[in-house]
ROTOR-171633 format. One record per residue (C-alpha): residue in three letters; x, y, z. Coordinates in steps of 0.001 Angstrom, whole numbers, plus 500000, padded with zeros to 6 digits. Layout:
<recs>
residuo_u_v_w
ala_X_Y_Z
...
</recs>
This chain:
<recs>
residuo_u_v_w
unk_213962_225275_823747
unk_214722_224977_820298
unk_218167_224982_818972
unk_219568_225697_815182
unk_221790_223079_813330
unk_224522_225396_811911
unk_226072_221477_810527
unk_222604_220921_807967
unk_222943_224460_806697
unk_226567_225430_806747
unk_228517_222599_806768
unk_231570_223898_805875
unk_232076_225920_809063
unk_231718_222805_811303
unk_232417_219207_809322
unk_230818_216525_811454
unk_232304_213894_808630
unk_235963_214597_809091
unk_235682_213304_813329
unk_234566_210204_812092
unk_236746_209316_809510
unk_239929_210069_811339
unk_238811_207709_813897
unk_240804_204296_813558
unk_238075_202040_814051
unk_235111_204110_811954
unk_232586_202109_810470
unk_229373_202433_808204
unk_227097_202423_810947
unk_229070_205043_813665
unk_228832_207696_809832
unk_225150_207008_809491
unk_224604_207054_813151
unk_225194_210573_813099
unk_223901_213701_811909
unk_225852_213530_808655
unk_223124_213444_806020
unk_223486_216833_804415
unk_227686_216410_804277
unk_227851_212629_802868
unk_225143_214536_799721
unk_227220_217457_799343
unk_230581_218611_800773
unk_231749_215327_802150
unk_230156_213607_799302
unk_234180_212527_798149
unk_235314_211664_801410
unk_232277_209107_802118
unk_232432_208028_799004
unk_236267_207086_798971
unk_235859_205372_802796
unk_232839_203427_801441
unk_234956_202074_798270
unk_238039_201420_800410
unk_236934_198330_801983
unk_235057_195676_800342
unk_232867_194790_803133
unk_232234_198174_803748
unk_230844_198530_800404
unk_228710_195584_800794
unk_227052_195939_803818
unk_225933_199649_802216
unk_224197_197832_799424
unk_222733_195082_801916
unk_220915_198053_803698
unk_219893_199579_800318
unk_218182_196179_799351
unk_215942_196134_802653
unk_214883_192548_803706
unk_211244_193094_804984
unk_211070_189387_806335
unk_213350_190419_808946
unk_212576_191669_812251
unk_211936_195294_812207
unk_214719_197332_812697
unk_214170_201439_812396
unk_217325_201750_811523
unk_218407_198957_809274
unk_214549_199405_807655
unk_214253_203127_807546
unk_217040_205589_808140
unk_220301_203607_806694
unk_218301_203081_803552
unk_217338_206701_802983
unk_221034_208279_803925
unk_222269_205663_801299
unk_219715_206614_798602
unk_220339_210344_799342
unk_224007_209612_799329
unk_224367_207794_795966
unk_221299_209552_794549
unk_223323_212997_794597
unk_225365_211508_792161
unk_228238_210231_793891
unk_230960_209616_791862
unk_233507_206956_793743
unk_230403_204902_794492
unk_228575_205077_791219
unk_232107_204260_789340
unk_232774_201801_791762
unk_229958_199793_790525
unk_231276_199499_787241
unk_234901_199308_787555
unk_237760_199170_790440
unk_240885_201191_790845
unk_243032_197759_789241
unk_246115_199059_791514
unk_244537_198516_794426
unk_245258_195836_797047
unk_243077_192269_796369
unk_242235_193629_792780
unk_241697_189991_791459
unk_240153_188570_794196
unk_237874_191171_795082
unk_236784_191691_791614
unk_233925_188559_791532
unk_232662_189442_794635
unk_232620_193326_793324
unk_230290_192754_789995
unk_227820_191076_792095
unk_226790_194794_793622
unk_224798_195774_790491
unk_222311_193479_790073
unk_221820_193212_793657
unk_220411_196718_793386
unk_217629_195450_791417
unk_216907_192486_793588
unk_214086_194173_795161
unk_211827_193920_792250
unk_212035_190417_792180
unk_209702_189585_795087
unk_206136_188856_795518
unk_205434_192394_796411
unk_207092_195734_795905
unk_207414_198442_798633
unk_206541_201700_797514
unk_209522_203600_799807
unk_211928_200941_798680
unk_211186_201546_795158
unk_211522_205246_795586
unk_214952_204829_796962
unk_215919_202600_794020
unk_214649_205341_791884
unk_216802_207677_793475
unk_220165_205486_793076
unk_219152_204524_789345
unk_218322_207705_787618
unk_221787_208988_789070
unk_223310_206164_787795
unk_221823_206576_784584
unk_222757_210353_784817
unk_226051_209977_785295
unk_226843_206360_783294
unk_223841_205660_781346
unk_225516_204015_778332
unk_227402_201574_780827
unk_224303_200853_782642
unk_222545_199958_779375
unk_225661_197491_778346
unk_225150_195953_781041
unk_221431_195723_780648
unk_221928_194202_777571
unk_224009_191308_778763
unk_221853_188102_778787
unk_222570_186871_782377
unk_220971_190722_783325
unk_217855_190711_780990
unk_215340_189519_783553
unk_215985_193244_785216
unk_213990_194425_782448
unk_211200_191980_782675
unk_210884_193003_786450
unk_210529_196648_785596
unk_207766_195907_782867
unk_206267_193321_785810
unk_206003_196484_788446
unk_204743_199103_785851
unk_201817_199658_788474
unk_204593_201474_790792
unk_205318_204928_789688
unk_208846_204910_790852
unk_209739_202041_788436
unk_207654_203820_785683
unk_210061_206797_786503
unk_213026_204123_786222
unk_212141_203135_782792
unk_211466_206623_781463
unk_214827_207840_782417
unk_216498_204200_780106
unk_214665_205086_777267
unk_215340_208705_777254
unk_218767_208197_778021
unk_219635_211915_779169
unk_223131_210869_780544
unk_225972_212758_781129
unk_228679_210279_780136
unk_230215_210973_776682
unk_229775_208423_773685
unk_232919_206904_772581
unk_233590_206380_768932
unk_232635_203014_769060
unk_229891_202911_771624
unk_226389_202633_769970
unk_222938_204645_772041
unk_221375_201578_772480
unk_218337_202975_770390
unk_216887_199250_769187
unk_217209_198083_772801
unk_215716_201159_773788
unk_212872_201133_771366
unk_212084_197856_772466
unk_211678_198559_775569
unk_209210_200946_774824
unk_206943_198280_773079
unk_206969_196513_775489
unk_205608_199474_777607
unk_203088_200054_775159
unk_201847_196358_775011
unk_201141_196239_778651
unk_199568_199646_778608
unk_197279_198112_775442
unk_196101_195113_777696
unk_195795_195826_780857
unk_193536_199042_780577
unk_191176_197431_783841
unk_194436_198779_786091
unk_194049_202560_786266
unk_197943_202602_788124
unk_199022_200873_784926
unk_197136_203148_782473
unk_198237_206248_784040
unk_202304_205258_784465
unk_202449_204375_780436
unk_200580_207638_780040
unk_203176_209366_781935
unk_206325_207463_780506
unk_204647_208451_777123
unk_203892_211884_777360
unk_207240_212562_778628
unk_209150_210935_775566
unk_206617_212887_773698
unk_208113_216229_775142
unk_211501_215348_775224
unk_212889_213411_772547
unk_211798_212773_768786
unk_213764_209888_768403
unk_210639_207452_768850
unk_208051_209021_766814
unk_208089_206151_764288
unk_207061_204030_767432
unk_204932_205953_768932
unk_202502_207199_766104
unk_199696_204743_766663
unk_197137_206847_767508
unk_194090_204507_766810
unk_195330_202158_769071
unk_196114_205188_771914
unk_192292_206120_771095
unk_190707_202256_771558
unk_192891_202273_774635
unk_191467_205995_775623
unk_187953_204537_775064
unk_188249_200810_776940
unk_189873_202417_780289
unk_188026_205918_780325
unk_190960_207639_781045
unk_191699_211387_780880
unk_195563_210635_780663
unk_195030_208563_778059
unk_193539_211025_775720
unk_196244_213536_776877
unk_198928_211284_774897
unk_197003_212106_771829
unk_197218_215377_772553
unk_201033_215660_773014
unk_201527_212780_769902
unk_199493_215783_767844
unk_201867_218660_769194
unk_204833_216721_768559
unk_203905_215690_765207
unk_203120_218981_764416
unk_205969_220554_765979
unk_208130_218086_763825
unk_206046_218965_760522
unk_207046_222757_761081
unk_210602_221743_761587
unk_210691_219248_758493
unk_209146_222378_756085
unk_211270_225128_757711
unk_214406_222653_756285
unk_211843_221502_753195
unk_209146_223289_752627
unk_207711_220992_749835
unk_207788_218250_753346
unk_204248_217048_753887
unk_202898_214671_756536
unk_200081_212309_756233
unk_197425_212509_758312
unk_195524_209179_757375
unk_196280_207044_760490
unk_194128_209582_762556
unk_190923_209578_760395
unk_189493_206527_762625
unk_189245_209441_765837
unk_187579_211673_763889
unk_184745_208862_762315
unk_184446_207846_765788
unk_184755_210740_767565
unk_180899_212210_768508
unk_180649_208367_769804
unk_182758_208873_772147
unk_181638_212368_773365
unk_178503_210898_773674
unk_179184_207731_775484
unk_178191_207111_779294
unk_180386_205666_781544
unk_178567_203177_784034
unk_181219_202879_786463
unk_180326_206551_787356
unk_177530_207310_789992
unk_175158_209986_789672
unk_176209_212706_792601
unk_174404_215849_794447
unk_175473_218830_793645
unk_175860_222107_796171
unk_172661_223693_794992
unk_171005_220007_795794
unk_170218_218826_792502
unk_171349_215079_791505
unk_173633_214962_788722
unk_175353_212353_786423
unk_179266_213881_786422
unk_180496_215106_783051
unk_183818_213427_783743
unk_187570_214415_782574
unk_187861_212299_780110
unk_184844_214116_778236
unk_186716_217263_778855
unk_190049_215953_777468
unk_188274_214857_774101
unk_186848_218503_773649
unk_190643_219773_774306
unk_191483_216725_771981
unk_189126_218223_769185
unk_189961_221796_769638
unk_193753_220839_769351
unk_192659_218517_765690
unk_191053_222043_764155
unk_194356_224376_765626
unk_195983_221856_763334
unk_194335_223686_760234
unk_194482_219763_758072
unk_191235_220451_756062
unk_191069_217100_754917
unk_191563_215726_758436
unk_189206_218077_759909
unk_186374_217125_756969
unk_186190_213756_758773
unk_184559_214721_761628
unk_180944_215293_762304
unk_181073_218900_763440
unk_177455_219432_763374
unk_176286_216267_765838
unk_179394_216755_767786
unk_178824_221240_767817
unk_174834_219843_768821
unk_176316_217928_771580
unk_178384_220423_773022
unk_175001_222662_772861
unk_172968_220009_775252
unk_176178_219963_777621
unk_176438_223416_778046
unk_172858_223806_779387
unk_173317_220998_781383
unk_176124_221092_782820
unk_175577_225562_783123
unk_178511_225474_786266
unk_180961_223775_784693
unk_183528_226631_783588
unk_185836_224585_782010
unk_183401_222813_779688
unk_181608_227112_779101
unk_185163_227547_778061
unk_185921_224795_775518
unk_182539_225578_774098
unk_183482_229493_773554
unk_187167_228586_772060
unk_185940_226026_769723
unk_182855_228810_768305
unk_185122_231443_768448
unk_187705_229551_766426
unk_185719_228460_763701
unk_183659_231724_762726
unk_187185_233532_762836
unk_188467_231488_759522
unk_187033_231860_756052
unk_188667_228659_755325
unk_185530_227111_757770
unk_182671_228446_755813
unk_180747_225203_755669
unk_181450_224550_759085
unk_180408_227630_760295
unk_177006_227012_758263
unk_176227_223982_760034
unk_176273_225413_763034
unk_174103_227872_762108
unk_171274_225676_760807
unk_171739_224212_764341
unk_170039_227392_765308
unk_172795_228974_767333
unk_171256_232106_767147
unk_168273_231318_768707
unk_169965_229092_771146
unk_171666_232667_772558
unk_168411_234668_772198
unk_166681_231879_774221
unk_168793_231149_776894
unk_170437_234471_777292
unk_168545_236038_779297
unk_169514_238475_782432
unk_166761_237282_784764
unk_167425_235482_787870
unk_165967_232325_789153
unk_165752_229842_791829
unk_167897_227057_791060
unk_167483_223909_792782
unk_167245_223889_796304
unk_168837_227237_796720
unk_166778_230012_798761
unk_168102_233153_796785
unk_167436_233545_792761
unk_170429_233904_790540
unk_171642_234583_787111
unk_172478_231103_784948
unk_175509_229809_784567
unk_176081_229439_781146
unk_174798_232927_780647
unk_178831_234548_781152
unk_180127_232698_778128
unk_176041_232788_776030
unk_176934_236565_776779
unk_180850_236838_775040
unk_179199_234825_771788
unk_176852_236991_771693
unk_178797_240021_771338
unk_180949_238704_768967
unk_177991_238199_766848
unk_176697_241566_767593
unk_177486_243021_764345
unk_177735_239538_762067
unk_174049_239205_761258
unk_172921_242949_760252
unk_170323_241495_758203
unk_168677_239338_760676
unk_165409_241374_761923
unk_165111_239174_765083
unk_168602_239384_765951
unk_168612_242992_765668
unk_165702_243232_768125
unk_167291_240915_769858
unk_170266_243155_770593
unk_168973_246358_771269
unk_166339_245567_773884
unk_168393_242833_775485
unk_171646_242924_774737
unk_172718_246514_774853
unk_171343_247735_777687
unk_173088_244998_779970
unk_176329_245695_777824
unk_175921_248999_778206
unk_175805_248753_781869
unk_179027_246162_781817
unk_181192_248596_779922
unk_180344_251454_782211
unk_183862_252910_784427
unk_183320_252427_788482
unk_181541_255630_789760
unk_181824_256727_786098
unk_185238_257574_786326
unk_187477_256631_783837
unk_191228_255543_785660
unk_193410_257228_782673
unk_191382_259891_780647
unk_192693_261181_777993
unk_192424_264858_777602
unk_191667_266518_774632
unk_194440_269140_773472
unk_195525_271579_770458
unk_199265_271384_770618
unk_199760_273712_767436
unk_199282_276589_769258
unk_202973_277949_770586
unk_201615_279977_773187
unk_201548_278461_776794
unk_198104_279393_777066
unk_196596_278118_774420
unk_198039_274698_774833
unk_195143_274459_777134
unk_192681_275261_774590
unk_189384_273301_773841
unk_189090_271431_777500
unk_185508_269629_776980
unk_184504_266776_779112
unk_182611_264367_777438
unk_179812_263029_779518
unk_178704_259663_779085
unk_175091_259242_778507
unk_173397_255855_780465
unk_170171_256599_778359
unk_171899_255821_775184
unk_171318_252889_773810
unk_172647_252542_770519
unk_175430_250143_769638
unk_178613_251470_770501
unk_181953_248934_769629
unk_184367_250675_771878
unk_183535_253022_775547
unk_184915_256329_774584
unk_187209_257852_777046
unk_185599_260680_779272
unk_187227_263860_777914
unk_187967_267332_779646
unk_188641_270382_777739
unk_189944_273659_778677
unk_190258_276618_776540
unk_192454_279681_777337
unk_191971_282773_774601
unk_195311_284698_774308
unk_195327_287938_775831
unk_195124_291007_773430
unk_197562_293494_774183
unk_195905_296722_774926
unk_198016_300118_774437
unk_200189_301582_777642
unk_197923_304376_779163
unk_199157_306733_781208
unk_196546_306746_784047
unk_197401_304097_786517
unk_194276_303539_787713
unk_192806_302757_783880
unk_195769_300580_783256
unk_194571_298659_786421
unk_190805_298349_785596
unk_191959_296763_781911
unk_194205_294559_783584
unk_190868_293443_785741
unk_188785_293393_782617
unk_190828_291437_780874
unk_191253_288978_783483
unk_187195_288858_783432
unk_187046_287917_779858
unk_189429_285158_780414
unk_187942_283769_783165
unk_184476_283756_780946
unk_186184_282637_777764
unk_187884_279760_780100
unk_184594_278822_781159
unk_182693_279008_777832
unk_185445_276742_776448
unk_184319_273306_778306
unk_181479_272672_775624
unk_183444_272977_773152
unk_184326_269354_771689
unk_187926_268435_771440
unk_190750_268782_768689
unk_193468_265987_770149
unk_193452_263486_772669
unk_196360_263600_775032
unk_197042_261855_777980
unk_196274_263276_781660
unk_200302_263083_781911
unk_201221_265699_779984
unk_198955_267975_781982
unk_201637_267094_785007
unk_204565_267952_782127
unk_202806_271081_782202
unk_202508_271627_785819
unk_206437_270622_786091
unk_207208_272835_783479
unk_209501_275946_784085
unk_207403_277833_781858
unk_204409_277184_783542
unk_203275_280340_785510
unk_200883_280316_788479
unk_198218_281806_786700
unk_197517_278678_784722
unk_198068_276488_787661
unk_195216_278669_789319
unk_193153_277795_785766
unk_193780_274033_786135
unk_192627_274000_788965
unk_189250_276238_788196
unk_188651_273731_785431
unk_189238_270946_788164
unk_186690_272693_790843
unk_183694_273260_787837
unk_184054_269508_785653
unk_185124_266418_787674
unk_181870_267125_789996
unk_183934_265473_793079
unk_182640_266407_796944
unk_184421_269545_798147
unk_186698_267134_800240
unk_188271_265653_796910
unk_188261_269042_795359
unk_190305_269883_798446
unk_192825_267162_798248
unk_192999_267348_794574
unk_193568_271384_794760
unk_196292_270673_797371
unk_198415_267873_795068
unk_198504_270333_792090
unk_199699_273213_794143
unk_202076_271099_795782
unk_203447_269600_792701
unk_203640_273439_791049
unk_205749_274576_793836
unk_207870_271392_794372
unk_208963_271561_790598
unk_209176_275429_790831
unk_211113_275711_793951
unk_213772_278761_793357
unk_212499_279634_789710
unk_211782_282882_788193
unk_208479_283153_786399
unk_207262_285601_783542
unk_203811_286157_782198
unk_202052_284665_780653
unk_203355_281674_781453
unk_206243_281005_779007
unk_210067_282204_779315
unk_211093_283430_775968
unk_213948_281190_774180
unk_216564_282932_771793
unk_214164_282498_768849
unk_211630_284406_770377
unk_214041_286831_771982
unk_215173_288407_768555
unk_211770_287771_767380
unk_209618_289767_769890
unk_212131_291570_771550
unk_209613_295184_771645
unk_206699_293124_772948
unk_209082_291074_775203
unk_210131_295357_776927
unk_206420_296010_776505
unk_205202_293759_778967
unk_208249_294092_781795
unk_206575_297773_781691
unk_203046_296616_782161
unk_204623_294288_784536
unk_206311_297243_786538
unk_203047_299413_786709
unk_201487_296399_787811
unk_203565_295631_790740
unk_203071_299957_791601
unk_199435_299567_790918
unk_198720_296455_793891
unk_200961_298895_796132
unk_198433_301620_796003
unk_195300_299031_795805
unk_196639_297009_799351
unk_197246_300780_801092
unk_193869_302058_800083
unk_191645_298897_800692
unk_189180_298846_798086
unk_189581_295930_795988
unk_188197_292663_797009
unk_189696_289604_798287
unk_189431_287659_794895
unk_190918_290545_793063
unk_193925_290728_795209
unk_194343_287143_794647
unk_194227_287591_790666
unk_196916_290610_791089
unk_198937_288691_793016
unk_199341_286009_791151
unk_200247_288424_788063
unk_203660_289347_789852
unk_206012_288382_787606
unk_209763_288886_787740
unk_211848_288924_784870
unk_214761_287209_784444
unk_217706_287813_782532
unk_217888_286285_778793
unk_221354_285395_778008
unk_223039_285712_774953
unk_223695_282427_773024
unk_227199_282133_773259
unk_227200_282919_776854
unk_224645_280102_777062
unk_226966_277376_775418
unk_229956_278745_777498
unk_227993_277935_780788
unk_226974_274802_779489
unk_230205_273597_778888
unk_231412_274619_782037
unk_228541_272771_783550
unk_230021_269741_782229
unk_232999_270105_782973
unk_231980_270373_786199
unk_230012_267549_786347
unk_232966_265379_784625
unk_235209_266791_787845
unk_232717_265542_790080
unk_232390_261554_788778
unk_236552_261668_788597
unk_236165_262677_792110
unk_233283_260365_793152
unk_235281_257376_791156
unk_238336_258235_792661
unk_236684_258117_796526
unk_235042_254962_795641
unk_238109_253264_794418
unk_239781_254526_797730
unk_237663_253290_799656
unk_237509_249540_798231
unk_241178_249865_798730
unk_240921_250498_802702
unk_238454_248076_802441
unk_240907_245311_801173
unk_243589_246658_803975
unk_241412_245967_806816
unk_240041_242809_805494
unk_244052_241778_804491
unk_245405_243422_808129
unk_242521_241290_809907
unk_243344_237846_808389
unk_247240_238776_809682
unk_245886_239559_813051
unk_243825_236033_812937
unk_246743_234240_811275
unk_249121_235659_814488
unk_246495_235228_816885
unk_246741_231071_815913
unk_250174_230865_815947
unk_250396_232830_819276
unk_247687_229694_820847
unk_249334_227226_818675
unk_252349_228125_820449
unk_251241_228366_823881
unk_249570_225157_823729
unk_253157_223537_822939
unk_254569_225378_825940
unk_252286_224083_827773
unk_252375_220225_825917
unk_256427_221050_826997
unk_255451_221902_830863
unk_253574_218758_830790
unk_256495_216733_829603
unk_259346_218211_831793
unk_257030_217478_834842
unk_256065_213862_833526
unk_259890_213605_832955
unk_260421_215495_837009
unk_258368_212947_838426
unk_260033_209557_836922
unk_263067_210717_838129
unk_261704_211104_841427
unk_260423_208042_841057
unk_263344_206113_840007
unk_265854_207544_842837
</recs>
């Protein structure tokens, strides 16, 4: 069975602390004993902080189990847990203990004579790394308590740093750089990101500080054998890097960070010559922003560049030849290699021509040629190698540059080894494509139009290269997600908003160049109706009607080859469907158009069918339509007023004319359809001022209605605050009620205690 501790995450509901401390003989042990972890960090952080302070031996014994005495006997307890709650404790910045350490409440009893024995806690924090050999969970506790210390009095700590009975702390730090937690130690003093304010008088301890960074960087310079070494001065490094640019003066050596790079073959190494470059270009930006005749010289770096294709090219023998998942045996390219192409990819995004003119582009560009074949499955490397091409041929200002590379013979490097056919590759039983063909393939179209005048290249693309691309660029089933829909939106009429619908098939046959895929475009064109003169004969008033209908549906379906005026997107064709002025007989075209151009199976023909109708109806629930398809405003009331009368008599014969044509039977299904979806019914046009005059009074309205809903709400927050106000009375009375029936009953208790003495006595 497993139960929940409602103490670990809400301890304010239940304190387990509180117990404890009211107990007249509490101690250290009976608090740490306990499940009190998550209260002595955070609620009861005050409370154990003031009991540990209180006493002087109290406070002692806490820092005798926080400096751990592995010669002992083991002890789980005094070894393990005591030192963790401690850490946890102090390392949640606790403030009675942390201030304790550096000063005592001078009113309290035993001031003077306590005092002594009370500045000897300090340095017995750091006693730890004075010993033969430093455990790695001690020194993450002692990283814990430090960096809180430093967080909360950092300029104190670093007075009394400075003192020269305390100096040999330092000295033990630098001795255990090897341990990241002490690397982590000494990051935190030199950054100094404290909380405690600066007095007037109190210096930042930035020449100590500096200092102690040298020192950092001498034991990082000569002892590049100890890979735990190299990468904690990395880290310390790149993190002063990104935080502070107080010690950019110290830290711009970056021949020396480069020797170092190359004598310990470390990746982390050549990552603090990548953040010194950001940061000294991040500075540069900032000086010239303030100055912007500031300039910043770039000399000290010219060594990398003269000795940078060395280095690319160099072989590490410590590193074993390994076999690969497609069973061929392969010398590893190694990080570091990939950090120096990052390193040279972040020298040219510096744009310092006469730092960049230093390197060797064209051995080092050749290199990078041999490793991409070689090493075809390394992405990272296909990567570096498309950024840095990509990157030069983009800027004028790399002409020469980009000539080199040329006479390297890129371009027959890509016709050579891009090719689309699959092989075997090593031990592997099915052929595929090549690696390096993904990223042989995005150089090459780039190129694609750059070298017009090149015969071979030209072949080159069109029987290679743009069939394959032609092929990559096509839609999934050859269906473009968004179309965009070709439109004429001059017209005014409904209708012809519809006009010149084409679809514009895309041809897999084609192969000339094409820079962009063209959107597959649908086009449908509606001809306005011509408006015939009233005849009196019902019966020839009906066959026009059906004529007419005829040539539309003809016209509609001539109109797909047309090509298309305006490109709209497929949304506004659901605007149009929403629309009030949308009447069904367009729906019923849309969907026509639908049925004869996507080309889906009759099941999707179905479904789509269904969603449009449904959509019509849903947006046209309890409207009035008229024909053809667009209410009249005011405009085109006074405008068109005759034509408007016109067709609400056409409209009225109409209706007669499908009364006789259902009684008699002799018109076809489909034609009963088309006259059914002409019913129109006309609705009433008001005037404008009778138009503004509901308008108002439809916001009024609406304005009543938020009062209303405002008012409700703010009723009901009020009833809200009753019952929460009439339910702490009721808990408040309910208390006093036990309170007091527990002193009746304390009463009872005494009376009989009292009854019984008496007794006793006579």
């Amino acid at each position: 069975m497993m139960f929940f501790n409602f103490q670990r995450f809400f301890a304010g509901f239940g304190s387990v602390l509180d117990p404890l401390l009211a107990q007249e003989n509490c101690t250290l042990e009976t608090i740490l004993d306990d499940d009190t972890l998550q209260e002595i960090k955070m609620n009861g952080a005050q409370k154990f902080g003031n009991f540990v302070t209180k006493n002087i031996d109290t406070f002692s014994k806490m820092i005798g189990y926080l400096s751990v005495n592995e010669y002992e006997e083991y002890n789980e307890k005094t070894q393990i847990r005591y030192p963790f709650m401690i850490s946890e404790a102090i390392g949640n910045e606790n403030g009675p203990i942390i201030d304790y350490l550096f000063e005592a409440d001078k009113s309290s009893p035993n001031y003077e004579k306590n005092e002594q024995r009370r500045q000897e806690f300090l340095p017995k924090i750091f006693d730890i790394l004075d010993r033969d050999y430093l455990n790695v969970t001690l020194a993450s506790y002692l990283s814990k308590v430090v960096c809180a210390i430093i967080r909360r009095r950092g300029f104190d700590l670093w007075r009394f740093l400075s003192l020269p009975i305390h100096k040999s702390i330092l000295s033990n730090l630098i001795k255990n750089l090897d341990v990241f937690h002490v690397a982590e130690i000494i990051e935190k003093l030199i950054i100094l990101d404290t909380n405690q304010e600066q007095s007037d008088n109190q210096t930042n301890f930035l020449e100590e500080r500096s200092e102690l960074l040298r020192r950092v960087i001498r034991v990082f310079e000569y002892k590049t054998h100890q890979n735990d070494i190299t990468d904690n001065c990395s880290h310390i490094i790149i993190e002063i890097l990104n935080k502070s640019e107080l010690f950019l003066q110290v830290l711009n050596i970056p021949e020396k960070f480069f020797a170092i790079a190359l004598n310990s073959s470390s990746a982390t190494v050549v990552s603090v010559l990548i953040t010194l470059i950001e940061s000294i270009h991040r500075y540069v930006q900032q000086q010239q922003e303030k100055n912007p005749a500031y300039t910043f010289d770039y000399n000290q770096f010219y060594p990398i560049a003269q000795e940078f294709k060395n280095a690319l090219l160099a072989e590490k023998i410590s590193i074993s030849a390994f076999n690969t998942t497609y069973g061929i045996s392969q010398q590893p390219f190694s990080q570091m290699k990939l950090k120096l192409i990052q390193l040279y990819l972040s020298i040219l995004r510096i744009n310092n021509v006469q730092w960049i003119n230093q390197f060797d582009h064209k051995g080092i560009y050749e290199s990078l040629m041999k490793f991409v074949i070689e090493y075809e499955f390394n992405n990272q490397l296909q990567n570096h190698f498309y950024e840095i091409t990509i990157f030069i041929f983009d800027r004028p200002q790399f002409e020469a540059i980009q000539e080199e590379f040329l006479s390297l013979g890129l371009l027959s490097f890509i016709m050579k080894h891009n090719r689309y056919d699959k092989e075997i590759i090593g031990a592997m039983n099915s052929q595929i494509t090549r690696g390096y063909v993904g990223i042989l393939s995005k150089i090459a179209y780039y190129f694609i139009n750059k070298f017009e005048n090149n015969q071979e290249w030209n072949q080159y693309v069109e029987k290679v290269l743009e069939p394959v691309r032609t092929i990559e660029n096509q839609f999934m089933l050859g269906v473009n997600p968004k179309p965009k829909i070709p439109i004429d939106t001059g017209d005014d009429n409904m209708n012809e908003m519809f006009k010149n619908f084409s679809k514009n098939k895309y041809s897999q046959s084609n192969q000339q160049p094409q820079i962009q895929q063209q959107d597959q475009q649908l086009t449908v064109e509606v001809e306005e109706e011509t408006e015939e003169e009233q005849n009196t004969d019902e019966n020839e008033e009906n066959i026009m009607c059906h004529h007419r209908e005829d040539d539309e549906t003809e016209q509609f379906q001539d109109g797909n080859s047309k090509k298309p005026e305006m490109l709209i997107d497929v949304e506004e064709i659901e605007k149009f469907i929403n629309s009030p002025e949308t009447s069904p007989k367009v729906v019923e075209q849309i969907i026509q158009f639908q049925e004869q151009n996507l080309k889906t199976s009759p099941q999707a023909s179905e479904i789509i069918t269904d969603q449009t109708v449904n959509k019509y109806w849903k947006a046209h629930e309890g409207l009035e339509h008229q024909e053809p398809g667009r209410k009249g405003s005011h405009d085109d009331t006074h405008k068109h007023q005759v034509d408007h009368h016109e067709q609400v008599k056409q409209d009225q014969q109409l209706n007669e004319t499908t009364e006789k044509i259902e009684e008699k039977q002799q018109v076809e299904t489909h034609e009963n359809l088309k006259v059914e979806v002409q019913d129109v019914k006309v609705e009433i046009i008001n005037s404008p001022e009778e138009q503004q005059q509901q308008g108002e009074q439809q916001q009024e309205e609406q304005q009543v209605e938020k009062q209303e809903d405002q008012q409700g709400e703010k009723q009901e927050e009020q009833q809200g605050e009753k019952q929460v106000e009439q339910e702490g009375e009721k808990q408040v009375e309910q208390e006093g009620e036990k309170q007091e029936d527990q002193q009746g009953e304390q009463q009872k208790a005494q009376e009989e205690q009292q009854n019984k003495q008496e007794e006793l006595i006579s």
